[in-house]
C-alpha positions in Angstrom: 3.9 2.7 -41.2 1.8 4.9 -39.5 1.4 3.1 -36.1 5.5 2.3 -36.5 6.0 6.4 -36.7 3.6 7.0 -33.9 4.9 4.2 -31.3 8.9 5.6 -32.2 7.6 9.5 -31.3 5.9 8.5 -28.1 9.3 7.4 -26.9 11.6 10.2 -27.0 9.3 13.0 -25.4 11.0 14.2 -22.8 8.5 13.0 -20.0 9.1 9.4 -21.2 12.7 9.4 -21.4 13.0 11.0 -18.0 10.8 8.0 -16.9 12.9 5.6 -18.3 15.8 6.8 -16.7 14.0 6.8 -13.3 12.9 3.1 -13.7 16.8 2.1 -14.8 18.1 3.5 -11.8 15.0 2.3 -9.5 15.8 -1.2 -11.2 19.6 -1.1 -10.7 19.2 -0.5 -7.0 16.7 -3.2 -6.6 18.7 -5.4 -8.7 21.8 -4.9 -6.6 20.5 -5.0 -3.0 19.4 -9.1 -2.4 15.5 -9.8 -1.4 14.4 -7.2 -2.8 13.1 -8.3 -6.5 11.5 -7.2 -9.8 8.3 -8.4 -8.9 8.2 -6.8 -5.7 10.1 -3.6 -7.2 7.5 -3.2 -10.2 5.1 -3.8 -7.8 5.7 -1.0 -5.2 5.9 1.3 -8.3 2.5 0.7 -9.8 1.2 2.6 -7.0 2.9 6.0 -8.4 3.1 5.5 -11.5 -1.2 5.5 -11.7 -1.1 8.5 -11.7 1.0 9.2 -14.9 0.0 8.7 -18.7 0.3 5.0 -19.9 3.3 5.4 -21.6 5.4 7.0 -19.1 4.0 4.5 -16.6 5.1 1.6 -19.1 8.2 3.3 -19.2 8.6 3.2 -15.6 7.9 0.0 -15.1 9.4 -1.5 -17.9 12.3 -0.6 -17.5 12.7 -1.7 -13.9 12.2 -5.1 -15.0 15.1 -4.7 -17.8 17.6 -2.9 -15.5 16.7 -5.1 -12.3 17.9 -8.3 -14.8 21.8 -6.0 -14.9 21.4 -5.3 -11.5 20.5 -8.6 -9.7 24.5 -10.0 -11.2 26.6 -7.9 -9.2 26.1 -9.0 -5.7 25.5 -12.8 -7.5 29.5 -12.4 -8.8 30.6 -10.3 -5.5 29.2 -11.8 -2.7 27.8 -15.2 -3.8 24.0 -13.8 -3.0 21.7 -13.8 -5.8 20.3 -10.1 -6.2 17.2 -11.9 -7.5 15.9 -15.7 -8.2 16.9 -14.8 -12.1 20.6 -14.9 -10.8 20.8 -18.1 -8.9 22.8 -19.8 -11.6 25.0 -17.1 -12.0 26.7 -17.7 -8.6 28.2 -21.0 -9.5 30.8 -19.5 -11.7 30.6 -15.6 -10.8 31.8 -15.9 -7.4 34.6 -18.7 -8.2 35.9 -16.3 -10.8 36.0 -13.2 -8.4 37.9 -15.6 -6.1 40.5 -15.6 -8.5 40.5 -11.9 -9.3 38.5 -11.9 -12.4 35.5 -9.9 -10.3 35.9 -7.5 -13.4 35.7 -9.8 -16.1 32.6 -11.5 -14.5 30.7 -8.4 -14.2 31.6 -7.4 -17.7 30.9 -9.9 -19.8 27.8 -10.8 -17.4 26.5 -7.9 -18.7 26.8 -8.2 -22.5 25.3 -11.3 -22.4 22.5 -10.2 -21.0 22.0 -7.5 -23.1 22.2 -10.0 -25.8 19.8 -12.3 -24.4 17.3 -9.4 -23.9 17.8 -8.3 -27.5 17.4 -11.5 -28.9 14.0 -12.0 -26.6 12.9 -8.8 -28.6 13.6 -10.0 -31.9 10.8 -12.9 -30.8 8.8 -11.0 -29.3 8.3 -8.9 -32.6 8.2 -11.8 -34.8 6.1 -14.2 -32.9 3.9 -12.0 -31.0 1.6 -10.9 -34.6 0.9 -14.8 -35.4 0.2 -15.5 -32.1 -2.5 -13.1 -31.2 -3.9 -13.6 -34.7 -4.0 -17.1 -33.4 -5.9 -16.4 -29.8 -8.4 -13.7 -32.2 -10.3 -17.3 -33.4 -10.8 -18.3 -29.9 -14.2 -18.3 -28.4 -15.4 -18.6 -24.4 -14.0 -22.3 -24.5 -10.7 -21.8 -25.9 -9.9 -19.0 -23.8 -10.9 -20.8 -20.8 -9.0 -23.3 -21.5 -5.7 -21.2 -22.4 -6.3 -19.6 -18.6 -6.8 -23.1 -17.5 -3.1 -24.4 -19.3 -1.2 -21.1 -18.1 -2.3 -21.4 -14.6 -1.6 -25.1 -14.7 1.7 -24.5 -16.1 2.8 -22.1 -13.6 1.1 -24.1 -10.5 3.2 -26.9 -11.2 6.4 -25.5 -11.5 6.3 -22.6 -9.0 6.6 -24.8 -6.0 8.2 -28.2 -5.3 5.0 -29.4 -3.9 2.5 -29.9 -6.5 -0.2 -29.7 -3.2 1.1 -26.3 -2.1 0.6 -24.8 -5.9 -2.9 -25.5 -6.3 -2.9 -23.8 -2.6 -2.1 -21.1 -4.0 -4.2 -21.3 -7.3 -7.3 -21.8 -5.3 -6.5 -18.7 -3.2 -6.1 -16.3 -5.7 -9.3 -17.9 -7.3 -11.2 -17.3 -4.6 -9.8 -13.3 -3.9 -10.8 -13.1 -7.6 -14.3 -13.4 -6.7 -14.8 -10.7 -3.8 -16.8 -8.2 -4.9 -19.7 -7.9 -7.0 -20.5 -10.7 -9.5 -19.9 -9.2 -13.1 -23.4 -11.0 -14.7 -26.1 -10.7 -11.6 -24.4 -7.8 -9.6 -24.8 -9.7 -6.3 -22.4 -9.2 -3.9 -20.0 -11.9 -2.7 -18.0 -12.4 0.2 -18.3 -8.6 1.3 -19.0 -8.8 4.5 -21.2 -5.9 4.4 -18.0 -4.0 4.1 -18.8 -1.2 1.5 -15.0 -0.9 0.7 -15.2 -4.5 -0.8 -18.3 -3.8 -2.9 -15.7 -3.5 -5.9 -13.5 -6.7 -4.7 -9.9 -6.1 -3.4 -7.6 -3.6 -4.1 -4.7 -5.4 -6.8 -1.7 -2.8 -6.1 -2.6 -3.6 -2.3 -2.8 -7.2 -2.6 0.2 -7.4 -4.1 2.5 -4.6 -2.5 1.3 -7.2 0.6 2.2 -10.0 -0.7 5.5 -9.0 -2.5 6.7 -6.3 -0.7 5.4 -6.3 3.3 6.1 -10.2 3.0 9.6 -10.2 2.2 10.2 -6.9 4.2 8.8 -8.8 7.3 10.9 -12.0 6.8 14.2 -10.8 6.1 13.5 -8.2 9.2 12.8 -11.9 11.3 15.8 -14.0 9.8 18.2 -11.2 8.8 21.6 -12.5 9.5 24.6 -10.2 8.3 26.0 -11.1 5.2 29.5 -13.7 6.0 30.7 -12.4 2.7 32.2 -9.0 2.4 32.5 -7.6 -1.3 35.2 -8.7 -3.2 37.2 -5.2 -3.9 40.0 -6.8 -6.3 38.1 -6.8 -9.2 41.2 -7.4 -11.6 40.8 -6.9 -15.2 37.6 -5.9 -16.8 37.7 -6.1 -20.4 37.7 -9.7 -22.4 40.0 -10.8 -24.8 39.7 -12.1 -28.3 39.8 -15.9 -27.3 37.7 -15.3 -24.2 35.2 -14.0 -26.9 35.0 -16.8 -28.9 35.1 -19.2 -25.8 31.3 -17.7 -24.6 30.2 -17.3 -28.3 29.2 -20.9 -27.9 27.2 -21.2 -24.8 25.6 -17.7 -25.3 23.8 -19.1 -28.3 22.8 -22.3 -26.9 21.8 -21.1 -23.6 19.8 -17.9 -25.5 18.0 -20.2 -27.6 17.0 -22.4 -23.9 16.1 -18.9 -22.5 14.0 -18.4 -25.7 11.9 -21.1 -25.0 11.5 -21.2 -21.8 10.4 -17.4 -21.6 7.2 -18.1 -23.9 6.3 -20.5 -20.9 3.5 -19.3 -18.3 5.5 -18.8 -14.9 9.0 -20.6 -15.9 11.1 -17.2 -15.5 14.8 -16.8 -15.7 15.9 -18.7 -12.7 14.4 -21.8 -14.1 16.0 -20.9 -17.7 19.8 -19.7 -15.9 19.9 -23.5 -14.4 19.1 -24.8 -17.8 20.9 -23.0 -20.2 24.1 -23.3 -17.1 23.3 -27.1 -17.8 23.1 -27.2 -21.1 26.1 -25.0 -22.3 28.2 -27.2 -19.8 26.9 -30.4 -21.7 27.7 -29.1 -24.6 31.5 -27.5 -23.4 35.1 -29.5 -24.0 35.7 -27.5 -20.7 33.0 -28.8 -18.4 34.9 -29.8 -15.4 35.9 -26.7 -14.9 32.6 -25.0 -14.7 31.2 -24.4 -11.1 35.1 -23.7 -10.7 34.9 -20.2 -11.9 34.7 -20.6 -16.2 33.6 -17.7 -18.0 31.3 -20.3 -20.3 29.4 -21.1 -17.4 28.7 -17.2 -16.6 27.9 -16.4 -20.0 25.2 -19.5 -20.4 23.3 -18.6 -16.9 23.2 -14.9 -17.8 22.2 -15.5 -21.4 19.5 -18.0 -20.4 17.8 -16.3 -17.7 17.6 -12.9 -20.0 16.2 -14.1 -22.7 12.9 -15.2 -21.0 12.2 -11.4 -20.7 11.0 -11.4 -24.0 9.2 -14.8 -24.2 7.5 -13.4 -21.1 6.3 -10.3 -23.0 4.9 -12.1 -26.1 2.7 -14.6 -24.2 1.4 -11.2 -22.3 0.8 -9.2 -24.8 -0.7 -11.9 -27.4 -2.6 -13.6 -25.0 -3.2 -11.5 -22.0 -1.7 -14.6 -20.0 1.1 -13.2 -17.5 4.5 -15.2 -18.9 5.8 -14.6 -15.0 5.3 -12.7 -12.2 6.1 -8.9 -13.0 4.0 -9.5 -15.8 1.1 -10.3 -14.1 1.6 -6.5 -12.1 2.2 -5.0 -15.1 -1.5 -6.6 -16.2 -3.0 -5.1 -13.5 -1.5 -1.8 -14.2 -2.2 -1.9 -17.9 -6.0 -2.5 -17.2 -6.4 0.3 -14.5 -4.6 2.3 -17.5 -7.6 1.3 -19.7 -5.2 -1.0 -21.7 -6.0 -4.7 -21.9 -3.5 -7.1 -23.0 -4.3 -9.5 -25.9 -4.8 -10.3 -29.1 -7.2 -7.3 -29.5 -4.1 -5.1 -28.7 -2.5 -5.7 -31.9 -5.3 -4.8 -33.7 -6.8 -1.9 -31.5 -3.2 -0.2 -30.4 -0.9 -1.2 -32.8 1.4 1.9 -31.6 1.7 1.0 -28.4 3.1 -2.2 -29.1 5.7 -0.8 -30.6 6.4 1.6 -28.3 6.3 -1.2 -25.7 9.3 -3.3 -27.7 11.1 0.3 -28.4 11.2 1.1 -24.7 12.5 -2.4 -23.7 15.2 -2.3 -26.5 16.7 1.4 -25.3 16.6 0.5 -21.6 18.5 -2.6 -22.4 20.8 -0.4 -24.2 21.0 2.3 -21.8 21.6 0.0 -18.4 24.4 -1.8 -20.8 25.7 1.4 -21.2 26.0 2.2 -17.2 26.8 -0.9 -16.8 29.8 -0.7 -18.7 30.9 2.7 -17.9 29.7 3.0 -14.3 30.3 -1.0 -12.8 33.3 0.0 -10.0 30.9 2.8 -8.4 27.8 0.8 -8.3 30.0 -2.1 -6.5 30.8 0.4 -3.8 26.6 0.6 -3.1 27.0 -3.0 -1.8 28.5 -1.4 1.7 25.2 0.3 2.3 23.7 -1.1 5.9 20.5 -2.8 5.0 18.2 -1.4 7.5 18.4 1.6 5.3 16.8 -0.2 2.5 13.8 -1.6 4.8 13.3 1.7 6.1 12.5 3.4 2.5 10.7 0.0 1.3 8.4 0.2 4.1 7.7 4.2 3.8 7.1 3.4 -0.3 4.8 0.8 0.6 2.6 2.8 2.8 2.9 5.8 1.2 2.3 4.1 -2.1 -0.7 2.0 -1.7 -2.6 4.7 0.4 -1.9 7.0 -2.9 -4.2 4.7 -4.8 -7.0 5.0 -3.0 -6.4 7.8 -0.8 -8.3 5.3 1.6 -6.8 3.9 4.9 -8.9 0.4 4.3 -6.9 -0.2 1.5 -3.6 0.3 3.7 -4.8 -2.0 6.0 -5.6 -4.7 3.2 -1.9 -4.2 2.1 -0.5 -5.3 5.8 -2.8 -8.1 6.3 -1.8 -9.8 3.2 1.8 -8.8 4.2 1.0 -11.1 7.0 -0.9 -13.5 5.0 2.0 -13.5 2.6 4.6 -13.7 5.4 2.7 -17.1 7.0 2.4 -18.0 2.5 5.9 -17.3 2.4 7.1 -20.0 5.7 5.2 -22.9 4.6 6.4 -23.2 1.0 3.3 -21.7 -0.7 4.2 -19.5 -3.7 3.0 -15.8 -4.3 3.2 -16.1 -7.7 0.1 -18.6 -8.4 -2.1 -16.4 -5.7 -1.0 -13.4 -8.1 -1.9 -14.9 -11.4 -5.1 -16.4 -10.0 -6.4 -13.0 -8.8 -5.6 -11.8 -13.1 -7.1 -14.4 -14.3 -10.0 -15.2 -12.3 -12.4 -12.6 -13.7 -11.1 -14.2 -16.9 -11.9 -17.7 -16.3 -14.8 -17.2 -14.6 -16.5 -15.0 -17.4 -15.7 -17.2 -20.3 -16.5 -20.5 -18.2 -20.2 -19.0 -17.8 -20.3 -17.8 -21.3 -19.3 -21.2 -22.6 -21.7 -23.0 -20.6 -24.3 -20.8 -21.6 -23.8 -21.2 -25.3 -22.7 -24.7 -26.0 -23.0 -26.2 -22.3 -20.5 -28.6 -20.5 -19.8 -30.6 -23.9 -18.2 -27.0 -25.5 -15.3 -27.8 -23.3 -14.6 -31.2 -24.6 -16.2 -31.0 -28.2 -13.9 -28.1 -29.5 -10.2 -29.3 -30.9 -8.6 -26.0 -29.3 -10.2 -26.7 -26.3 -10.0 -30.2 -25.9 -6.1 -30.2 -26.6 -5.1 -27.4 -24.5 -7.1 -28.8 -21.5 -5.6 -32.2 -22.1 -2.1 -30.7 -21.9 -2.8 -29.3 -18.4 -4.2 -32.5 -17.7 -0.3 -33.7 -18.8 1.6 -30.7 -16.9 -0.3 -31.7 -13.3 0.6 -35.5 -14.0 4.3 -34.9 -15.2 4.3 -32.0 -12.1 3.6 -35.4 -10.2 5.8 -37.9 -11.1 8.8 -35.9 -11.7 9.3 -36.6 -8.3 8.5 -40.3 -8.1 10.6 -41.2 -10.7 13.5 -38.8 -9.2 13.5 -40.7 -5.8 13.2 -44.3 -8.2 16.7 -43.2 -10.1 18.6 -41.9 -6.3 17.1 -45.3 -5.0 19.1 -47.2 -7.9 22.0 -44.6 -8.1 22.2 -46.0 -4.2 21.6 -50.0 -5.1 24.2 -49.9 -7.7 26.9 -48.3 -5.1 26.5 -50.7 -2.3 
């Protein structure tokens, strides 16, 4: 009761609420405004928010990743262009619906469903995150290895269509991971000599690089002006009784998709919006309608891709394994904070746990709230010329990373992996792999050599944990393999059977 009181209070100070209406707004923008994403937006603001007490930093950051999820539907329902990858699936019905004048009805019940996604994330989160961690408390060197092992495999094979070009990127952030000093003998490794590496590379400037300088450079080398203009007829906002009912159906079944799919290392919501958009239309007497502009199909993608937000939280917190992307920041962040996520959290910082699930729950509730009161003059943002927005992303990057340090090597890191991420970015290899590799390197690497130590190669194999949880990565590389073999073996037959 105690840590429940204490967790509530450190809330609603004044410092933290303030925060928390910074990050919705901050979130918001970057939701609205496409190529600019949550990862890249929580990113740029764990360089200021180092500064702050954990909380309000959690509030921050938080929060951007809750209101970015509103945000990124608006210019997916007005101008057919995801805000974020979270909102691909929500163009196939968003846009066809404000084609036909129901702009306002899209946006609208877009964003009650994802409130009600979010929610219901929470409600696992707080249920399924205790068990879980008092699960991962029992594990030793081997099974924790292991875990590391399945969540990097996981994410590997489903972050890129080549399986090749996800170990890429595996291997990389394995191998930043290890610049610096080693943590057992103290020798240095890969250094160079350079004194500024002595303590391995900078995270906020790896990834501000890799996120942020990246995607600045290549929309400023393939920017092409946008051959949609906002749809300004937005037509009736409000649902009506039946159109309630009619997306009572799909929001359950694609929340419950969204559900699991969120407790899934990497997966993320645009994975979960084309499943739960799948499933619902499976699952509708209306299906051939939907890509046509049906409110079902709206309310399923929005639903689905939400509700990994909490899924995403629990294997973070319980674990310490990122469940995506903007988790994996917000690791790095909690551990220069002195906070490490885990099962030891729950036992050690019980409070801030709950403060953690009462700050996503109110800024759900507040960016609803916006949303819902404020939709026709956030539209209008949409008109803003972009090369304002590259401008101030570019200034907050510099600015931002340097503030870290207060070092210009660490500036100069951040634009050489903006480069390295650029070069990432054009031949298919995914940031978000490099990313968890650099997390959970130190990770691996320690329990691996503590393992070894203590029960040798055999303690890998010998353990039940273990031995299933590296056998299932074992499965996810192999089904990451011939997923598409046996795709081109059904178009092959699909094509037989036609001639």
């Amino acid at each position: 009761m105690t840590a429940l009181v204490d967790g509530l209070l450190a809330v609603f100070e004044p410092m933290v609420m303030m925060c928390l209406g910074v990050g919705v707004v901050i979130g918001m923008l970057v939701g609205m405004f496409p190529g600019i994403t949550a990862t890249m937006a929580v990113a740029l603001a764990s360089s200021f928010t180092m500064t702050l007490e954990p909380v309000q930093g959690l509030a921050v950051l938080l929060t951007i990743y809750v209101a970015a999820n509103f945000g990124d539907r608006i210019p997916s329902i007005l101008i057919n262009t995801p805000g974020t990858p979270a909102s691909i699936a929500t163009t196939f019905d968003g846009y066809p619906m404000a084609k036909n004048g129901q702009a306002g009805l899209a946006l609208i019940v877009s964003a009650l469903v994802s409130a009600v996604g979010i929610l219901a994330s929470m409600v696992l989160f707080t249920f399924a995150s205790v068990p879980l961690a008092q699960l991962a408390l029992k594990f030793g060197p081997s099974e924790m290895f292991a875990v590391v092992i399945l969540a990097m495999t996981i994410m590997i094979s489903i972050s890129s269509k080549s399986i090749a070009k996800g170990l890429l990127a595996g291997v990389i952030g394995l191998f930043i991971a290890t610049v610096g000093r080693d943590p057992i003998t103290g020798d240095a490794r890969f250094t160079f000599g350079i004194r500024e590496l002595n303590s391995g590379l900078d995270f906020i400037a790896v990834i501000i690089g890799l996120f942020g300088i990246a995607e600045l450079l290549d929309q400023l080398l393939t920017h092409r002006p946008f051959k949609v203009r906002p749809i300004s007829a937005l037509g009736r906002w409000w649902p009506t009784r039946d159109e309630y009912k009619r997306i009572a159906k799909p929001t359950g079944i694609a929340g419950l998709v969204g559900l699991v799919v969120g407790i899934i290392p990497g997966a993320g919501g645009d994975i979960a919006g084309l499943l739960g958009w799948d499933r619902a239309k499976a699952a509708s007497k209306t299906r051939d309608s939907f890509g046509k502009g049906n409110i079902e199909g709206i309310a399923a993608s929005d639903t689905a891709s939400s509700a990994t937000l909490g899924g995403s939280l629990t294997t973070t917190m319980a674990l310490g394994i990122p469940g995506d992307s903007v988790m994996a920041v917000m690791i790095g962040s909690m551990i220069v904070w002195g906070i490490q996520p885990g099962p030891s959290l729950f036992v050690n910082q019980p409070a801030l746990v709950i403060t953690i699930t009462t700050i996503m729950v109110l800024a759900t509730l507040v960016t609803l709230a916006i949303n819902l009161v404020r939709m026709p003059m956030m539209v209008k943002l949409l008109d803003m010329p972009v090369h304002y927005i590259w401008a101030t992303v570019l200034v907050f990057c510099l600015v931002g990373t340097y503030a870290t340090t207060n070092n210009l090597f660490t500036v100069g890191i951040m634009l050489a992996f903006g480069v390295i991420g650029l070069v990432l970015k054009r031949c298919g290899i995914p940031a978000s792999p490099i990313v968890l590799g650099l997390i959970l390197g130190p990770l691996a690497e320690s329990n691996l050599r503590r393992s070894l130590l203590i029960d040798g190669p055999a303690g890998l194999v010998n353990k039940p944990i273990s031995a299933t949880l590296l056998t299932l990565a074992i499965i996810a590389i192999f089904a990451a393999l011939m997923t598409p073999l046996l795709q081109r073996r059904r178009a092959a037959r699909a094509a037989g059977s036609i001639t």
